[in-house]
N, C-alpha and C positions, 0 to 999 in steps of 0.2 A: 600589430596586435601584441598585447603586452603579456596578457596570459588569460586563463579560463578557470575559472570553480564554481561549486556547487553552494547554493547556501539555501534556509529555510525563507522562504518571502510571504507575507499576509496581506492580507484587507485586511477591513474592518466586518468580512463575512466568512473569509477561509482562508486557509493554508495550504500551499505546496511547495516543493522542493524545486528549484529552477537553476538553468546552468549560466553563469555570468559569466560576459567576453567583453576583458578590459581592456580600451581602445589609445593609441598614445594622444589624441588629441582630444582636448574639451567642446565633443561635438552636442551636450546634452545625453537624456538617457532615452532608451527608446524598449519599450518592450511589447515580445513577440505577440503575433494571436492566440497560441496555444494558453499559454499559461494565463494571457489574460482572462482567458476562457474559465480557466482551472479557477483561479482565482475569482469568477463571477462578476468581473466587470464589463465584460460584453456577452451581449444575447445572439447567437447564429440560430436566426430561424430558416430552412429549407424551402422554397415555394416550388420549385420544381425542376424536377430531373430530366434532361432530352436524353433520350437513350442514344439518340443518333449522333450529338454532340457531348465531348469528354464537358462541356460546360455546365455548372452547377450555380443556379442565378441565387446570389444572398443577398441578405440584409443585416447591414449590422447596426446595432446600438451600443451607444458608451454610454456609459454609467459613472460618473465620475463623483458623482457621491455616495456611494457605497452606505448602506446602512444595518446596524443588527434591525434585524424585523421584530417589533412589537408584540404580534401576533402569533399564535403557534399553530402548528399545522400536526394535529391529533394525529395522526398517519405516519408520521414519523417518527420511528425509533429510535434513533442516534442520528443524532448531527456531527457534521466532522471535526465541532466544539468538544462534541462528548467523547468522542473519539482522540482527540489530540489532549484533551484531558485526563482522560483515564491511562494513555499510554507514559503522562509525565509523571503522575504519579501510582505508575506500579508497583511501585515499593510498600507502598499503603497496604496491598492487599497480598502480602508475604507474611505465613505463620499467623501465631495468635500473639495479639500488642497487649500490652499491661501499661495501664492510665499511670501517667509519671507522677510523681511528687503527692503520691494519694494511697495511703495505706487504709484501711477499715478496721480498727477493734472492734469485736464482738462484745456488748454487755452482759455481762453471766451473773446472773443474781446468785450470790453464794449461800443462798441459805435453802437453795434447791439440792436433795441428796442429787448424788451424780450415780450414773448409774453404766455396768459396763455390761453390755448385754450379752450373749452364749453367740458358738460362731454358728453363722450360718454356711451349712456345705457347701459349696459349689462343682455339680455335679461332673462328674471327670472329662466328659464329652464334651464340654465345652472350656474346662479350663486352660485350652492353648489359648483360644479368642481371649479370655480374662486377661490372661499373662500379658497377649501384645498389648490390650488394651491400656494397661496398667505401666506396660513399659514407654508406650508413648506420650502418657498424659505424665510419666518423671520426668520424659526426654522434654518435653514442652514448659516445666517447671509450674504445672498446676497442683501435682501430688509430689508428695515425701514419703520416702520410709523411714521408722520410727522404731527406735530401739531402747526409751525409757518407760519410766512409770509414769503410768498415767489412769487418772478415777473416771474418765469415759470413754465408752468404749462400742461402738455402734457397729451397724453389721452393714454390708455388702446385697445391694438387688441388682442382678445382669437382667439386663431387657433388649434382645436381637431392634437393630436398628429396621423401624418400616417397610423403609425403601432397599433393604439389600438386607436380608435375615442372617446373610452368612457372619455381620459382621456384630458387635455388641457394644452397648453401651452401659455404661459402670455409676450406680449411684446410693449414696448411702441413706440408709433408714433415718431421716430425722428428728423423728418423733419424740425422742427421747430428751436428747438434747433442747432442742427447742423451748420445751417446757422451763428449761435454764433459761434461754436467751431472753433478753428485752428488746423490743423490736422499737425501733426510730421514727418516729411518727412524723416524718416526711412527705409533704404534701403531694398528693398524684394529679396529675389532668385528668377534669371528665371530659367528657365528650362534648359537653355543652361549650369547653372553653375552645377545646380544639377546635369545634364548626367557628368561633368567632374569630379565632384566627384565621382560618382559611377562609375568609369572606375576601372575594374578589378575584381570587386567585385562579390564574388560567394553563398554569404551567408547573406540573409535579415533577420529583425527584424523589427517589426511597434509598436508603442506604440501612443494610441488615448487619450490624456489628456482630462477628463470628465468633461462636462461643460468647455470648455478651460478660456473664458473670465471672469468667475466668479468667476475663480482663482485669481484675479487681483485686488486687494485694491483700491477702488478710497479714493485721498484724502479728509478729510470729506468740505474743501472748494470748493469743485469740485462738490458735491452732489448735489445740489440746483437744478442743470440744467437737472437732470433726476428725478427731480418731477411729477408724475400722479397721476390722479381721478380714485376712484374705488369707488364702491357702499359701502367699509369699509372704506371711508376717503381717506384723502391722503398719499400716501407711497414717498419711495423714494430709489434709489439703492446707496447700500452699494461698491459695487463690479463692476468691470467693466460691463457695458450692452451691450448685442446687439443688434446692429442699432446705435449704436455711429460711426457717421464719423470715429475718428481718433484711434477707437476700435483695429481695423486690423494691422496697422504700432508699435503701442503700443505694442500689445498682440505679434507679432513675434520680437520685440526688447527684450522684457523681456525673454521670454522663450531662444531665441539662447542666451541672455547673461548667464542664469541660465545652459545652458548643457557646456559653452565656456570652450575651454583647450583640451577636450573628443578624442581622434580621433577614426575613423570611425562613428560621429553622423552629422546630419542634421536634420532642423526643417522646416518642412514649415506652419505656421501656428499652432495650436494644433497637428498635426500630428508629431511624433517625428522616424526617422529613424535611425537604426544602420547596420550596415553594413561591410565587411570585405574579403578578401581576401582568408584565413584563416578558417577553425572552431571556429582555437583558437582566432585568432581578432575580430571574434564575440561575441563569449562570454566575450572576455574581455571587448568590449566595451560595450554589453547590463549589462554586471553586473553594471559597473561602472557609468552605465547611474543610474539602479535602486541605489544606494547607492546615487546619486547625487540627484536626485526626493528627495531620503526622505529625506536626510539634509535640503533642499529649502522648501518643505512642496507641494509639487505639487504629484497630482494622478491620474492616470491614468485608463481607464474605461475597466475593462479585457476583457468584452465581446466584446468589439474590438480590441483589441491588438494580431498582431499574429506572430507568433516567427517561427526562424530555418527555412527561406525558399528558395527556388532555386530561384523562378519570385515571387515577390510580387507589387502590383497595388499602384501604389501612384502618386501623383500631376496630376493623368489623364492617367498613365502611364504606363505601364507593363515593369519593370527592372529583367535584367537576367545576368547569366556568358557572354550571345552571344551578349547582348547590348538592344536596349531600344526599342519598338513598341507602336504601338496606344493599347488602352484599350477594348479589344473586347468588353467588356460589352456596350459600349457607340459607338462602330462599329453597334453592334446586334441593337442597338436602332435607328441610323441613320437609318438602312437597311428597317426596319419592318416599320418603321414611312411612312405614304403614302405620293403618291406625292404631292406637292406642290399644291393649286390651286389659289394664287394669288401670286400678289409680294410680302407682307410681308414674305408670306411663303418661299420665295425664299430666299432674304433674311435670315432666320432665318434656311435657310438648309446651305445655303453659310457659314454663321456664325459660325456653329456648324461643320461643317467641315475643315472650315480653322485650326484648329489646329491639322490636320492630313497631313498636306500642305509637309510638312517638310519627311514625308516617300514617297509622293509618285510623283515619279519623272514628269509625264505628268499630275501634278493636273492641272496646269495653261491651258492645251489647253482641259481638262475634263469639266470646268467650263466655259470658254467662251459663249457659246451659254446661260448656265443661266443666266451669269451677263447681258446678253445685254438685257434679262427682266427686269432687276430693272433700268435700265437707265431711265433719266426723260423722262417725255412725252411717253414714253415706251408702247404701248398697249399689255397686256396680252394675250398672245394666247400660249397655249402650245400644239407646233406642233410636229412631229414625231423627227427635229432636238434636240428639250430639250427633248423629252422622250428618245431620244438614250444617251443621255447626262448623266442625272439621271440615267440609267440602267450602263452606263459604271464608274459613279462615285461608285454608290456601290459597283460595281464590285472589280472596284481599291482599295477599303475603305477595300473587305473582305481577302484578299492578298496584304495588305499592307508590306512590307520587314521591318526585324529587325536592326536599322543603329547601326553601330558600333560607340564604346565610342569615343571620345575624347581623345586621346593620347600624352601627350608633348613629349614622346620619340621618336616617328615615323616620318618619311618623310609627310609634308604638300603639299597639292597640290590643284590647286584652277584651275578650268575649266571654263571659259566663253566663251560667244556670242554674240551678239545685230544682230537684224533684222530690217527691216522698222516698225515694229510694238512693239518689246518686247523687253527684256533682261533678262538672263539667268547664273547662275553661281552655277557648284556643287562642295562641298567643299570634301576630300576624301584623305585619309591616306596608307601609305602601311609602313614594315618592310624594313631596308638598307635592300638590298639584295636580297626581294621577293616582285616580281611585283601583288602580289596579291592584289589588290585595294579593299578598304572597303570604301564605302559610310558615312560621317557622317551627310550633311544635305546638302536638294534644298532649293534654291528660284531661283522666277522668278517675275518679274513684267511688264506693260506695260509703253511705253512712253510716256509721253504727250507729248501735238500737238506743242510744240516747241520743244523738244529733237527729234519729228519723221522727221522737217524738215534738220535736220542735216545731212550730209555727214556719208556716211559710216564708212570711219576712225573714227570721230567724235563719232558715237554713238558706235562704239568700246571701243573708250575713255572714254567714261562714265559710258559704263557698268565694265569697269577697275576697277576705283575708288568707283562705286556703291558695286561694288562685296565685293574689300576690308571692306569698310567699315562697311557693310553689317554685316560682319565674324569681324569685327573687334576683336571681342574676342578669336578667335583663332588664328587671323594669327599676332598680336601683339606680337612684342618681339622675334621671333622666324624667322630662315629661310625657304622661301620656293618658288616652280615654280609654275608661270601662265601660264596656256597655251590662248593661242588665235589662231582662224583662220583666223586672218587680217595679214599678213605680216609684212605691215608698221610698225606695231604697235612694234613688235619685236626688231625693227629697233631705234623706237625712245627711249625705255625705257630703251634698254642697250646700248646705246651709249649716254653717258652726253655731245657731243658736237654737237649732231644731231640739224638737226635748225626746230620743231617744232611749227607749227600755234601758236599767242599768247594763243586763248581759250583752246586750249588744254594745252600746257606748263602749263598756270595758274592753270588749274587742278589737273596735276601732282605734281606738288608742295607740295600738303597735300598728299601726296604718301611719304615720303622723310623720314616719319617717320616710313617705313616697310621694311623689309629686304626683296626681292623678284628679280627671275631674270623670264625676258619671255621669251618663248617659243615657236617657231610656230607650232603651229598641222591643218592637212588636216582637212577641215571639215567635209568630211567622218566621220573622227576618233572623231570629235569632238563630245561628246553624250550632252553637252550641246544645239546644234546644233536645232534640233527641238523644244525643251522644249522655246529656245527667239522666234521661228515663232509662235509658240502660247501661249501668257504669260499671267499671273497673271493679271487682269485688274484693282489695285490697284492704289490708288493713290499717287505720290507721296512724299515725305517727304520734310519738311522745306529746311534737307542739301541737297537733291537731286532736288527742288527747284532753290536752289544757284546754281546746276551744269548748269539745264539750262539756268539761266541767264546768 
């Protein structure tokens, strides 16, 4: 025996640490049962134990092709990928990181007066918490103190942290400032793009970047405008703040430019997702995310970060292999919230549900009877009509349906309707070959008092191009059928030589740019059908506007 050491050994499924004993002759290598064990390349199943004899009858299997698994097994929390991952780079999730080679000037329109506002006290009982507060965020090189002139001058809000009152958090009044800044019109993800990216996807990852915006270098010519009073003089921020108007467009440019190239990643905000088909497109792309963090110098807060999962909750949203729902936890809270007892309140129920709108197919004739409470002049009475209202909206909210992704490879299909009152249109996919129809999103809205005096053809024709436009995101570039249950309408879209009304033709026109053939369906069959007799009482848009003009 020549000698003995420890070293790291893997598959191609796990790691462990095993003791090597190096032999003076070239007899081959041979390794133990334990570790191959550890290591996943044989299965020891048990069949049965004699009590009477120390013998234990097995069976083994080799596995000599080892493989990462395809498949993900939702029930697991951490894999000892995620585990041997997170342990190499710990370094990542040390202190607060600032994006390398990326500074932010602020735009200050100079012909805004600057304004330095009066100090606000900070009452004495709490000004030790201010102090450490204020001593830490120097120590972390987010704030400065400030000992010149300067024409802005903003005040100090302490707000006890949620989760633990004893302690405080420090933010300054931006209102003022603001009115200076120019803000960056830097494009945001909707929701509509993120469901199409995660189409397919069976394996999540979430990574929470700590302190997102303090990651962020203001240039020190930019600083001046986040000047405020404290009871220790004047400070001023080093690092991007929050409560900066143009905070939010800034902080999502830098960060998707810092992950760009990655595939399976999206950012929304601080929030950073990875995501994959795959086991192995996951890990590839959360490794690859963590190797890109540290290069940039950005880190990420672990105790929110969660990894390896079947559905994880993000932009308001619960994503899965089956496609995308509302967020129960924010369902549970609409549900428990009691009713309404003025119109504000209605209002602020309408508000908070409308972005549930989109799963559930009869939202628009669920909410009629409340919206007709916030209309002006509108006297408050909540009659048994809004309490069946409110009862069947929750209802809908707690059985909301999972819509399915976004597909460019699938058959598109686009269902409308118009009523004397509303219009309707649901957008929904299937496989060549298999009529099995998956919903991928409603709307519905009401007409104004000029589109409702229109002819039926007419308001067919509107909700055409409304619908289109509408979906503009999916049904661009691609082919696909409308159905409608007006005839005519069938009539005029597929035949180019049909002699339609000027106001319609003129409409059609911005049509010219979609590939689409129509269809007639019974209204029976039509399930848009109900959903325009009672629609969405929303108002309508600048270009929907233009239609009825």
């Amino acid at each position: 025996m020549l000698g003995v050491f420890e070293e790291i050994i893997e598959s191609k499924t796990k790691m462990t640490t095993a003791k090597f004993h190096v032999a003076k002759r070239d007899n081959g290598n041979l390794l133990c049962s334990e570790t191959a064990a550890e290591l996943g390349l044989i299965t020891l199943n048990i069949h049965n134990v004699n009590k009477d004899k120390p013998e234990v009858h097995t069976t083994t299997k080799v596995n000599t092709t080892a493989k990462v698994p395809n498949e993900f097994t939702p029930e697991a929390e951490a894999t000892e990928f995620i585990q041997s991952l997170t342990n190499e780079y710990e370094d990542l999730f040390r202190g607060i990181g600032c994006l390398e080679n990326f500074e932010h000037k602020l735009h200050i329109d100079p012909n805004v007066k600057s304004v330095a506002q009066p100090e606000r006290r900070i009452p004495f009982h709490i000004r030790e918490k201010v102090t450490h507060e204020m001593d830490k965020l120097t120590e972390q090189g987010i704030i400065e103190p400030y000992s010149g002139p300067t024409l802005w001058v903003s005040t100090l809000v302490v707000v006890p942290k949620p989760k633990n009152p004893e302690e405080t958090r420090i933010f300054v009044d931006m209102r003022m400032p603001n009115t200076a800044i120019i803000r960056e019109r830097h494009p945001m993800p909707t929701a509509d793009e993120l469901i199409h990216k995660l189409n397919g996807a069976k394996v999540f990852s979430k990574l929470d970047l700590r302190h997102g915006y303090h990651q962020i270098l203001l240039a020190p010519e930019s600083r001046y405008i986040t000047t405020f009073r404290t009871h220790k003089g004047l400070h001023r921020y080093v690092r991007l703040n929050y409560g900066t108007s143009a905070a939010s467009e800034v902080f999502q440019y830098a960060i998707s430019q810092a992950i760009a190239g990655i595939d399976g990643v999206v950012n929304i905000s601080d929030d950073i997702l990875m995501f994959g088909k795959t086991q192995l497109d996951h890990d590839t792309a959360l490794k690859t995310v963590f190797e890109r963090l540290r290069q940039v110098g950005l880190t990420p807060n672990k105790s929110k970060c969660a990894y390896n999962k079947g559905t994880l909750e993000f932009f308001g949203m619960i994503f899965s292999a089956d496609g995308v729902s509302p967020d129960p936890k924010k369902i549970e809270a609409i549900v428990n919230a009691p009713r309404p007892t003025n119109v504000s309140g209605v209002r602020s129920l309408l508000g908070v549900t409308n972005y549930c709108s989109k799963f559930i197919a009869n939202y628009a004739s669920i909410t009629t009877p409340l919206r007709q409470l916030t209309k002006k002049n509108a006297k408050f009475q909540w009659l048994p009509v809004h309490e069946n209202a409110w009862k069947t909206l929750t209802k809908a909210l707690t059985s909301a349906p999972v819509m399915a992704y976004f597909d460019i490879t699938k058959c598109t299909e686009l269902i409308v309707d118009a009523s004397p009152t509303g219009l309707n249109a649901i957008l929904q996919q299937h496989t060549p070959g298999n009529e099995d129809h998956k919903v991928i999103a409603y709307a519905s809205r009401a007409l104004s008092p000029v589109e409702q005096r229109y002819s039926q053809t007419e308001r067919e024709a509107v909700t055409i191009v409304w619908a289109m436009e509408r979906f503009h995101i999916y049904t661009y570039g691609t082919e696909f059928v409308l159905y409608t249950d007006h005839k005519p309408l069938e009539l005029i879209c597929n035949n180019p030589k049909s002699k339609s009304p000027a106001r319609i033709e003129r409409w059609f026109l911005r049509l010219h740019i979609y590939r689409f053939r129509v269809q007639y369906s019974h209204g029976k069959d039509n399930p848009s059908d109900y959903m325009s007799r009672h629609p969405l009482n929303t108002s309508a848009t600048h270009r929907q506007g233009e239609l009825a003009e």
